[in-house]
C-alpha positions in Angstrom: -23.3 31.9 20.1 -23.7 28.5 21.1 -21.6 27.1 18.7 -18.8 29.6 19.1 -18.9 28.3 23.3 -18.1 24.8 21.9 -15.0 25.8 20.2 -14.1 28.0 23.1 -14.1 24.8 25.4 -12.8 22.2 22.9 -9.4 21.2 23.1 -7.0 21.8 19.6 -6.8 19.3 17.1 -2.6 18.5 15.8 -2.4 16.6 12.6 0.2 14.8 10.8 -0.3 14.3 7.1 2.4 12.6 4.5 2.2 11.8 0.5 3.9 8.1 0.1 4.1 6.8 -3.4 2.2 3.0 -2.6 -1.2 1.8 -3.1 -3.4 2.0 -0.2 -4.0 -2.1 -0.1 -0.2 -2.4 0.7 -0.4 -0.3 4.0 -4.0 -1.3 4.5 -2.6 -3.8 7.8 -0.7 -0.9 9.3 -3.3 2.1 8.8 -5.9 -0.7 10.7 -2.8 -1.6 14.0 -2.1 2.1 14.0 -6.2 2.3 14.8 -6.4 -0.4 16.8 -3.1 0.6 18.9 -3.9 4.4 19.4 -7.9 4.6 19.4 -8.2 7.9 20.7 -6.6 9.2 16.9 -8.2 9.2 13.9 -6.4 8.1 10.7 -7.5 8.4 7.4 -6.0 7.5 4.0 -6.9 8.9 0.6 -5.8 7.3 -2.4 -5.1 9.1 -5.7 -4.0 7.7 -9.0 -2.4 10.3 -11.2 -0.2 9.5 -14.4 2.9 9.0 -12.4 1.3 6.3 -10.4 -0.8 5.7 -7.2 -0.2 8.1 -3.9 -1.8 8.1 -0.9 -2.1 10.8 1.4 -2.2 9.7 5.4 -3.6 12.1 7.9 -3.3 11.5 11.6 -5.2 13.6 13.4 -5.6 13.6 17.8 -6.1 16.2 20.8 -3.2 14.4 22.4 0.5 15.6 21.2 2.1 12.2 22.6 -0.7 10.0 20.8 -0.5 12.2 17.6 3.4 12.0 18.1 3.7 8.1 18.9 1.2 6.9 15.9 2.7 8.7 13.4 6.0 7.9 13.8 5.1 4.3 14.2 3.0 4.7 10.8 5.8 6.3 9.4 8.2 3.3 10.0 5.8 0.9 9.4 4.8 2.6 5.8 8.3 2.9 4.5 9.1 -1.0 6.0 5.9 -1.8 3.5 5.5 0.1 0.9 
């Protein structure tokens, strides 16, 4: 019961997720400036390295739909800009 009160009260979590065909060390600057100019979203990266070369998978993930909105599409931009 106590548990189930804390997702009553919580606020939903909106995530953004995308597949780009790089390795993770080229985007590595703009996956830390997205953190450090939105800190209230969480970003993660996970790598993978399958036959047809490396992917990573970016997850953006926020309580706020303008944060979630503004840091992925500047991720976005900046990924495709570096990768």
């Amino acid at each position: 019961d106590a548990v189930s009160e804390e997702f009553r009260r919580g606020e939903p979590i909106a995530s953004w997720r995308r597949v780009y065909r790089v390795r993770e060390s080229q985007i590595a600057e703009a996956l830390a400036e997205a953190g450090e100019r939105w800190p209230g979203v969480v970003i993660g990266s996970y790598p993978t390295f399958p036959n047809d070369g490396p992917h990573v998978e970016i997850v953006v993930k926020s309580i706020g739909a303008d944060a979630l909105a503004a840091a992925s599409a500047w991720l976005a931009s900046a990924i495709e800009e570096r990768g």
